[in-house]
ZADORO-686400 format. One record per residue (C-alpha): residue number from 1; residue in three letters; x, y, z. Coordinates in steps of 0.05 Angstrom, whole numbers, plus 5000, padded with zeros to 4 digits. Example, Ala and Ser with C-alpha at 12.3 -4.5 7.8 and 13.67 -1.06 7.14 Angstrom:
<sites>
+-----+-----+------+-------+------+
!   n ! res ! east ! north !   up !
+-----+-----+------+-------+------+
!   1 ! Ala ! 5246 !  4910 ! 5156 !
!   2 ! Ser ! 5273 !  4979 ! 5143 !
+-----+-----+------+-------+------+
</sites>
This chain:
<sites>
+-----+-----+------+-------+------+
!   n ! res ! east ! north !   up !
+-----+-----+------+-------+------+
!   1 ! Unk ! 4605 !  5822 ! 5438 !
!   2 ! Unk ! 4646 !  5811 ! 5381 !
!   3 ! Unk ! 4628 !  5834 ! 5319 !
!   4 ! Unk ! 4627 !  5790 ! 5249 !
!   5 ! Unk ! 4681 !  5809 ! 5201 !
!   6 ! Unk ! 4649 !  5848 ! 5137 !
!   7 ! Unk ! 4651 !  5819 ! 5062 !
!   8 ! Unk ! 4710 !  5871 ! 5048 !
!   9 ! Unk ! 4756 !  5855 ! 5096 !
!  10 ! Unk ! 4743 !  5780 ! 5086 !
!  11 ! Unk ! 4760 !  5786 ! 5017 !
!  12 ! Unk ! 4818 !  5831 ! 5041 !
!  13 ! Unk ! 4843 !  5764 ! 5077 !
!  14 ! Unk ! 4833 !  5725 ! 5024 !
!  15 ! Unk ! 4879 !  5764 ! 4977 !
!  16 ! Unk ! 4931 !  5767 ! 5021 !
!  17 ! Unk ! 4934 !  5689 ! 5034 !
!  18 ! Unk ! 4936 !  5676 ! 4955 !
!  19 ! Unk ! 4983 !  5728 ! 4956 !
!  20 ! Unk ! 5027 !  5690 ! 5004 !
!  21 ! Unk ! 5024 !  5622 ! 4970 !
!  22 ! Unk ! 5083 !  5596 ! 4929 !
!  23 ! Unk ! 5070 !  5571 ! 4852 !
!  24 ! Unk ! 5049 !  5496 ! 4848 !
!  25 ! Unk ! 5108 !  5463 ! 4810 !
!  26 ! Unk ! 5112 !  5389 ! 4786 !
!  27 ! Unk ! 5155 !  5343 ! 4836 !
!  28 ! Unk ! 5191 !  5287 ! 4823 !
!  29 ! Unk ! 5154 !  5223 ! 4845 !
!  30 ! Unk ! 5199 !  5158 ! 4858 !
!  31 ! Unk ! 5154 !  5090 ! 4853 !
!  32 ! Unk ! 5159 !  5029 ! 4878 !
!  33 ! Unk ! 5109 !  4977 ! 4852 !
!  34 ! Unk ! 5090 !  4917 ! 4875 !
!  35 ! Unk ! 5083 !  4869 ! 4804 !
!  36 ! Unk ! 5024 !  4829 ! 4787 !
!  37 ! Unk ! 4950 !  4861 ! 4793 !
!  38 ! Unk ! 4962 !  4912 ! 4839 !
!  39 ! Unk ! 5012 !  4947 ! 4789 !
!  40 ! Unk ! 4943 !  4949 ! 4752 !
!  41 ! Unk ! 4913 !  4994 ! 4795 !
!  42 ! Unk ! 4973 !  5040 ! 4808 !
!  43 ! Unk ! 4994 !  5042 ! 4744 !
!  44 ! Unk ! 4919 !  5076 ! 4726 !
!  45 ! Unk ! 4948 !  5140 ! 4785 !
!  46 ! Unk ! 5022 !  5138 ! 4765 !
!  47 ! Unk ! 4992 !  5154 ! 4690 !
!  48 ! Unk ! 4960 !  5205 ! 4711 !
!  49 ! Unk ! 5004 !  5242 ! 4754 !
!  50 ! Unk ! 5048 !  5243 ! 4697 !
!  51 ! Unk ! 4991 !  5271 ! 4651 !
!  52 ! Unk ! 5000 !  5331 ! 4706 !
!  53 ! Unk ! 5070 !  5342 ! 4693 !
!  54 ! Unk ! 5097 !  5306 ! 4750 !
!  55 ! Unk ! 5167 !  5262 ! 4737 !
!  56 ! Unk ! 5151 !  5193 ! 4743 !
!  57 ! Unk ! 5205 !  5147 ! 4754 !
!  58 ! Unk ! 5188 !  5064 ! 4758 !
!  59 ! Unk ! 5227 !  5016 ! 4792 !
!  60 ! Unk ! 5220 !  4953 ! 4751 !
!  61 ! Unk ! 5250 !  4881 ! 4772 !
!  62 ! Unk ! 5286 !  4846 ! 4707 !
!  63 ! Unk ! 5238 !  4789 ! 4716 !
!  64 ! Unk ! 5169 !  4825 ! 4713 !
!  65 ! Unk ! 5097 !  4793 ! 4708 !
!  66 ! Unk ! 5065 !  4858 ! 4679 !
!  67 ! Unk ! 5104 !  4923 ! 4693 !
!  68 ! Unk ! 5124 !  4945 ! 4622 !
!  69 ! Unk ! 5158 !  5014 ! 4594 !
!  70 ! Unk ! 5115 !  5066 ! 4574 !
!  71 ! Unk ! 5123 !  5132 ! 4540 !
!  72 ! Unk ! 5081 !  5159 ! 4600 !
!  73 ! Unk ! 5143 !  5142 ! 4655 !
!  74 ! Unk ! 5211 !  5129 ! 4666 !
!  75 ! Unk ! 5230 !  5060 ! 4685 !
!  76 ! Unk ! 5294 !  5035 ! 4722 !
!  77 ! Unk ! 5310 !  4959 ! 4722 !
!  78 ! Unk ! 5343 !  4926 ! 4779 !
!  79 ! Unk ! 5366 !  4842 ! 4780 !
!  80 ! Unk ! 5338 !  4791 ! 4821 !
!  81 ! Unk ! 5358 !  4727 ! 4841 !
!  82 ! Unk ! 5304 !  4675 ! 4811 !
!  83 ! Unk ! 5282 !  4659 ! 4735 !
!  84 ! Unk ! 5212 !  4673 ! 4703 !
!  85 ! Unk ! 5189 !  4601 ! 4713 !
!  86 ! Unk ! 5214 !  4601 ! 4783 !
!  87 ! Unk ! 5164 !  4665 ! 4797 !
!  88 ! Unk ! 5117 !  4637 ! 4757 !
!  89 ! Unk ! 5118 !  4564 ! 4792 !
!  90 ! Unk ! 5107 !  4604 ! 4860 !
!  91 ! Unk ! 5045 !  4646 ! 4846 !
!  92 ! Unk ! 5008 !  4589 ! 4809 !
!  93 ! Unk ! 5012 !  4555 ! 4873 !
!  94 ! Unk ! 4990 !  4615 ! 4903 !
!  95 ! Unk ! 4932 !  4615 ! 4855 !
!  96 ! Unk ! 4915 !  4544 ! 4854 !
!  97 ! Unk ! 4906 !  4542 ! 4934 !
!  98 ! Unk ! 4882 !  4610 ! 4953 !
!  99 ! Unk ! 4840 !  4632 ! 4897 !
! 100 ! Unk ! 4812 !  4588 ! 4842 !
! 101 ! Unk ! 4777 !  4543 ! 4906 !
! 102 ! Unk ! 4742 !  4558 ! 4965 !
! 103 ! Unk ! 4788 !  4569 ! 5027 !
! 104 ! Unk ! 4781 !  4506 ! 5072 !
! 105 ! Unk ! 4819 !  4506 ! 5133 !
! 106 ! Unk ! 4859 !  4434 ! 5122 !
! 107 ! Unk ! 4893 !  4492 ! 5062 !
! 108 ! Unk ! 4910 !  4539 ! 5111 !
! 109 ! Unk ! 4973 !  4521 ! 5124 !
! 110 ! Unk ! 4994 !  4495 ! 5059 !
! 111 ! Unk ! 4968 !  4573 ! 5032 !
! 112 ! Unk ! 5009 !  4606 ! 5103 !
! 113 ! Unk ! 5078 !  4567 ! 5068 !
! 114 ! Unk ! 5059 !  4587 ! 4995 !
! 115 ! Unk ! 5050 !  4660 ! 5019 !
! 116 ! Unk ! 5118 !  4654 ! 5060 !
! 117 ! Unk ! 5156 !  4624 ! 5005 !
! 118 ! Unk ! 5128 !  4686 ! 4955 !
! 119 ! Unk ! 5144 !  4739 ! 5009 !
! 120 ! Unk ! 5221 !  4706 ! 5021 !
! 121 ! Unk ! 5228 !  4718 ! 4950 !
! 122 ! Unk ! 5212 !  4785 ! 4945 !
! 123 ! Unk ! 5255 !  4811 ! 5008 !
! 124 ! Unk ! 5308 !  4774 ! 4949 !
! 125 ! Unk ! 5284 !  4812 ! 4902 !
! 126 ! Unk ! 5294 !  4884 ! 4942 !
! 127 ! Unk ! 5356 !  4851 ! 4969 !
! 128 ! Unk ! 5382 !  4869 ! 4897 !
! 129 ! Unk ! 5352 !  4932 ! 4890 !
! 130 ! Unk ! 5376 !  4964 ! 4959 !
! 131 ! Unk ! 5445 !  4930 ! 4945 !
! 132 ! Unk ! 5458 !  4957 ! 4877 !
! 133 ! Unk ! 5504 !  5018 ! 4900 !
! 134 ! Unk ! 5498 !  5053 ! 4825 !
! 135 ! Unk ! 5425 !  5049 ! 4825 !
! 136 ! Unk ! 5416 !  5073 ! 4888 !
! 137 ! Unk ! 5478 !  5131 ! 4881 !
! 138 ! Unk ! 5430 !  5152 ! 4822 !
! 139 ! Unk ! 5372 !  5147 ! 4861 !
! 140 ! Unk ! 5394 !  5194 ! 4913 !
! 141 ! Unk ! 5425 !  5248 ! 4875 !
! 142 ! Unk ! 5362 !  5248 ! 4837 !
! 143 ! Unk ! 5325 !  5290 ! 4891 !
! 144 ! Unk ! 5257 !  5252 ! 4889 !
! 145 ! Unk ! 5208 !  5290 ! 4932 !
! 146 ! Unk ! 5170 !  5234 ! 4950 !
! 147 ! Unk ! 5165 !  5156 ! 4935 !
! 148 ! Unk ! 5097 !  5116 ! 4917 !
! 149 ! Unk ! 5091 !  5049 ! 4941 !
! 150 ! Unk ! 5037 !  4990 ! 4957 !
! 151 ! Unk ! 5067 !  4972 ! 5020 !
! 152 ! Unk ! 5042 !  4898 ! 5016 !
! 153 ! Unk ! 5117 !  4880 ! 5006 !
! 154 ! Unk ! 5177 !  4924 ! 5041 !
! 155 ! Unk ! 5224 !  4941 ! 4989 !
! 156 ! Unk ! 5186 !  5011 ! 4979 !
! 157 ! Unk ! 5176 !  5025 ! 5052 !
! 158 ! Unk ! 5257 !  5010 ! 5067 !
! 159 ! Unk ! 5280 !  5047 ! 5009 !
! 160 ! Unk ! 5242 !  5115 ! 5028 !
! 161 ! Unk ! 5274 !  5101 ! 5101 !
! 162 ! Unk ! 5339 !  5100 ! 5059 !
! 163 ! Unk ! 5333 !  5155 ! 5017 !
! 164 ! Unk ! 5299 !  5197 ! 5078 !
! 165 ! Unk ! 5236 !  5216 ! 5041 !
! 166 ! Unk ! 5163 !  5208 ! 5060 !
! 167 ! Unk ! 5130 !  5152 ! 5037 !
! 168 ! Unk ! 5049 !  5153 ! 5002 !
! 169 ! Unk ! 5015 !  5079 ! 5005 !
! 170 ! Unk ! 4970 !  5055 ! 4953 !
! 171 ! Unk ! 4936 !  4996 ! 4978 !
! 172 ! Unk ! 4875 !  4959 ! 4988 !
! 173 ! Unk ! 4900 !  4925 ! 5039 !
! 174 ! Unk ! 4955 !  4886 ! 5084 !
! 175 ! Unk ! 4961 !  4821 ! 5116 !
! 176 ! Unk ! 4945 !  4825 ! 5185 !
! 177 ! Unk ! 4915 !  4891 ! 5185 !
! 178 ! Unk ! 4991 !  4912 ! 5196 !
! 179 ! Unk ! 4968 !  4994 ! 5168 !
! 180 ! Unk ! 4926 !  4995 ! 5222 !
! 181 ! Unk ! 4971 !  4971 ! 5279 !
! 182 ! Unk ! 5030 !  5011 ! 5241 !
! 183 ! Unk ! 4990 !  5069 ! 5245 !
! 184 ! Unk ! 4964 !  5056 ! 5314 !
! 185 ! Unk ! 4892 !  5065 ! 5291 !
! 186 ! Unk ! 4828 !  5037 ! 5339 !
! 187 ! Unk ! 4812 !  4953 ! 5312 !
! 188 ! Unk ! 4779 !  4934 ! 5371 !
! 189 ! Unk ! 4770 !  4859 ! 5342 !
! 190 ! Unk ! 4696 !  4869 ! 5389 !
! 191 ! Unk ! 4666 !  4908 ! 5334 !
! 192 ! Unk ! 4714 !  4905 ! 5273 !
! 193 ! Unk ! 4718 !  4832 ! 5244 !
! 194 ! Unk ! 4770 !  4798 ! 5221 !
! 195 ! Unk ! 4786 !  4792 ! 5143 !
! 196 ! Unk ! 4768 !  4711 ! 5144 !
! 197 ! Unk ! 4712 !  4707 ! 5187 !
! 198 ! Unk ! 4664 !  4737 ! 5141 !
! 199 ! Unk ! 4629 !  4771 ! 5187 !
! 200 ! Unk ! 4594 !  4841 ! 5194 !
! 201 ! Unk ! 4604 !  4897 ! 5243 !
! 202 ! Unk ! 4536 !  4881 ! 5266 !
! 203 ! Unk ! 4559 !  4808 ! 5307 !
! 204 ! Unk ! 4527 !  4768 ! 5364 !
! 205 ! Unk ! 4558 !  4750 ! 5418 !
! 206 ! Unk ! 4590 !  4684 ! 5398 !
! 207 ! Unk ! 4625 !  4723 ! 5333 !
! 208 ! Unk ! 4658 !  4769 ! 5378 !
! 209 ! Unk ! 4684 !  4714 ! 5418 !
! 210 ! Unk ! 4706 !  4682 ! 5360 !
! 211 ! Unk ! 4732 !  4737 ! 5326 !
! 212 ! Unk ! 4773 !  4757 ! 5394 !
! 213 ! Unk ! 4802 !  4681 ! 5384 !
! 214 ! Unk ! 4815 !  4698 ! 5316 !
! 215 ! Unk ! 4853 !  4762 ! 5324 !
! 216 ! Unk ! 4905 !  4734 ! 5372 !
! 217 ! Unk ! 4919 !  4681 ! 5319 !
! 218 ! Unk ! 4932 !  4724 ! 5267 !
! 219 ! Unk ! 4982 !  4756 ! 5310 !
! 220 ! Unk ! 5021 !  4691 ! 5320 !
! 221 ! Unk ! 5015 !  4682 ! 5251 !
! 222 ! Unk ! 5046 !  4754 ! 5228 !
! 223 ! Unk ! 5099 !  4753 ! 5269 !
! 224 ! Unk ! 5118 !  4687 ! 5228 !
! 225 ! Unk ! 5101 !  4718 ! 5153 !
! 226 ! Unk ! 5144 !  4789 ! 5166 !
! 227 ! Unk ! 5206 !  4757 ! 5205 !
! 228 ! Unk ! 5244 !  4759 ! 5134 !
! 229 ! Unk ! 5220 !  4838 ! 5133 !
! 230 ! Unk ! 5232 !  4851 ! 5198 !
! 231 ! Unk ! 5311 !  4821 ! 5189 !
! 232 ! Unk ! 5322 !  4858 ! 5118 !
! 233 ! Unk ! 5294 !  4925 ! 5148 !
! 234 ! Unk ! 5345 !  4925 ! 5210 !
! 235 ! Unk ! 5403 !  4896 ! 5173 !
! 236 ! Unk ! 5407 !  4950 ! 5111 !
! 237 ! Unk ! 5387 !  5007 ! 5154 !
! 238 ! Unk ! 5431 !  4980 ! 5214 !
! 239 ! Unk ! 5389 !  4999 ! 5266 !
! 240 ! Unk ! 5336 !  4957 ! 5311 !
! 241 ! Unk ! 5268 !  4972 ! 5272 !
! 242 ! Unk ! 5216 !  4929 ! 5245 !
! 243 ! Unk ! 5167 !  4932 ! 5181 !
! 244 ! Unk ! 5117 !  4957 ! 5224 !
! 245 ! Unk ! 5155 !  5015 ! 5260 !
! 246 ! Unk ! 5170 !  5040 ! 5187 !
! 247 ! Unk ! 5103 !  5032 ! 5153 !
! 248 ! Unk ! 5085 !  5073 ! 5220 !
! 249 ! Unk ! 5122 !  5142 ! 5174 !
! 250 ! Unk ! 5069 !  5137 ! 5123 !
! 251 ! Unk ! 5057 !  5212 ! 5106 !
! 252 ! Unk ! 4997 !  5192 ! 5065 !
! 253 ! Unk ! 4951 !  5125 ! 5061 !
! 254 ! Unk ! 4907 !  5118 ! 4997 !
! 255 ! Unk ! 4859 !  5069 ! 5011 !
! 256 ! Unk ! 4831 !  5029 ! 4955 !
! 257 ! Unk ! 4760 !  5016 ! 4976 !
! 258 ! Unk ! 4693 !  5055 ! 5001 !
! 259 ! Unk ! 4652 !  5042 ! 5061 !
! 260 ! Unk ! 4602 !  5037 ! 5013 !
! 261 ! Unk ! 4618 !  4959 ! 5001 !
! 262 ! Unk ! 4656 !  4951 ! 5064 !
! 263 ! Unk ! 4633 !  4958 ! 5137 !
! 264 ! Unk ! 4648 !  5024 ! 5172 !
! 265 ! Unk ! 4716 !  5023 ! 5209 !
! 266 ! Unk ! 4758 !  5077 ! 5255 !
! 267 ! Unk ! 4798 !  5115 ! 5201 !
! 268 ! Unk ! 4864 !  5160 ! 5219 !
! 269 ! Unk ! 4869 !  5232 ! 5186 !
! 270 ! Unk ! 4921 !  5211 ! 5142 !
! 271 ! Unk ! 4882 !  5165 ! 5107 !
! 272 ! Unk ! 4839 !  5182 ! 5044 !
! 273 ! Unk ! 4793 !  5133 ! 5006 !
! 274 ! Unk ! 4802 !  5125 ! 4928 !
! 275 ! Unk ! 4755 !  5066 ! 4919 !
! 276 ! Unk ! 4728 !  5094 ! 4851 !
! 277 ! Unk ! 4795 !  5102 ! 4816 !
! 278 ! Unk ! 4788 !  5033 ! 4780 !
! 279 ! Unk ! 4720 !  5055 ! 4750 !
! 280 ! Unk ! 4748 !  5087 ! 4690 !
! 281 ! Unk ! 4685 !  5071 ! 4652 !
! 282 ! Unk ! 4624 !  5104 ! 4694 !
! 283 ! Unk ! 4553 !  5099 ! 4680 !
! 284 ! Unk ! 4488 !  5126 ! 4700 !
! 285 ! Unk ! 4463 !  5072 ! 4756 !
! 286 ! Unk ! 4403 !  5042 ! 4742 !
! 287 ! Unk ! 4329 !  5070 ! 4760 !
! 288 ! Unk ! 4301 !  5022 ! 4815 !
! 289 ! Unk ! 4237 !  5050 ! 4840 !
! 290 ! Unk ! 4226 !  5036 ! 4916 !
! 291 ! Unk ! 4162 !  5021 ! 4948 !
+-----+-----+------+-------+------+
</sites>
C-alpha cells in the first residue's frame, strides 16, 4: 500500500514548483474590435487589461460609430471604402427591420439581405486593413503576443492567421452557431434549440422536429451570409480555408453570457463564461422569502 505524502515534503513540492516558475510580465495585446455595441462590452476588458500593465493596441476604422481614443490604449486607424452616412444608412435598416419590431417571417428575408449587405461591407472594410502593407509591416514587427477579437466579423480572425498568433474571442455569440461547429463542439439540434425558435431545452416532440427542420435551414442560409468571408480568407492568405476552419484556432473563447439566463449547453474546455463583466454596478439582490 502506498503511503500518503507528509505536510513537509508537500510543502517541499510546492517550493520547488514556485521556484521553477518564470516572473509574470505584461504582453502586448493586439485588438481587433468589432464597432457599434459590442465595442461596448470589450472596451470595459481591454480597459482593464491595460489597468494591469498590459500594451493595448486598437485597431480603429476612419469611419467609426463609437470606438474613440483613449489615454487608457493605443489606437491605429486604417481607411475604408464607404462614408459615415453610407454606414449609417445600412445599420438603420438593420435596426428598423430586425430590432425596433417584432421578427415576422414575411421580414426574414428582407433582414437575411440587410445583414448580407452590412457583412459585404465589412470584409471592405478589412479589405483595407489587411491591404495596407505599412500598417501591417508595423503590425508585425511589433511582436504582439496575442490578438483580441469578437469574431462576429473576420477581419480579426484573418489577421491573427496573418500575423501567426493565437487568437482570444470575445463574444456573445455568432450567426449560425458557427463557434460551435468551428470548434466542433456537441449541438445536437434534438436537445439544443435553435436561436429563433424560442424554445427551451426541455421540448416535445413536435419542437424537436421542428427545430431539426430549422437547423438544416440555417445551414443553407450560412453558407450564403459567410461566402464573402470565406473568399477574403482564402484569397489574402492564398490557401483553400474557410472562416470556419480559422475560427476553429481559437486558443481561448470568452463567452458573454451564464447558464444562469440561458439553457444548459455542451461547452469545450477552451471556453470560459464572463457573463457578469457588464455588471459594473453590483448590488445586494433582493430578500424574497420562499414558502
Amino acid at each position: 500500500m502506498v503511503r500518503a505524502l507528509s505536510f513537509p515534503t508537500l510543502g517541499l513540492l510546492a517550493w520547488l514548483s514556485l521556484l521553477s516558475l518564470e516572473p509574470v510580465q505584461a504582453g502586448k495585446v493586439l485588438v481587433m474590435p468589432v464597432d457599434g455595441s459590442h465595442w461596448l462590452s470589450m472596451k470595459i476588458l481591454v480597459e482593464e487589461l491595460s489597468r494591469r500593465g498590459h500594451e493595448m493596441v486598437v485597431l480603429v476604422p476612419d469611419t467609426s460609430l463609437l470606438i474613440r481614443a483613449s489615454g487608457n490604449y493605443i489606437t491605429k486607424s486604417f481607411r475604408v471604402p464607404y462614408t459615415q452616412a453610407e454606414m449609417n444608412a445600412n445599420l438603420d435598416h438593420i435596426k428598423k427591420n430586425a430590432i425596433e419590431k417584432p421578427p415576422q417571417l414575411t421580414d426574414f428575408f428582407d433582414n437575411l439581405g440587410n445583414l448580407i449587405e452590412f457583412t459585404n461591407m465589412q470584409v471592405k472594410a478589412c479589405e483595407g486593413l489587411l491591404y495596407d502593407e505599412a500598417l501591417m509591416k508595423s503590425l508585425r514587427e511589433t511582436g504582439f503576443d496575442i490578438l483580441l477579437t469578437d469574431p462576429f466579423l473576420p477581419c480579426g480572425t484573418i489577421l491573427a492567421d496573418s500575423l501567426s498568433l493565437p487568437p482570444v474571442y470575445f463574444l456573445h455569440g455568432i450567426p449560425c452557431r458557427l463557434d460551435e461547429s468551428a470548434t466542433q463542439c456537441p449541438s445536437p439540434p434534438s436537445f439544443v434549440p435553435r436561436f429563433i425558435t424560442g424554445y427551451s431545452d426541455k421540448m416535445t416532440f413536435p419542437q424537436r422536429v421542428n427545430n431539426m427542420l430549422l437547423t438544416f435551414f440555417e445551414m443553407s442560409l450560412c453558407r450564403k451570409l459567410y461566402t464573402s468571408f470565406d473568399e477574403l480568407a482564402s484569397r489574402y492568405l492564398q490557401k483553400d480555408t474557410t472562416y470556419e476552419e480559422l475560427l476553429g484556432n481559437g486558443a481561448v473563447w470568452l463567452h458573454r453570457y451564464d447558464f444562469t439566463f440561458e439553457f444548459p449547453k455542451p461547452q469545450m474546455p477552451n471556453m470560459v463564461h464572463i457573463g457578469g463583466i457588464n455588471c459594473a454596478k453590483r448590488g445586494p439582490l433582493t430578500k424574497v422569502r420562499c414558502y
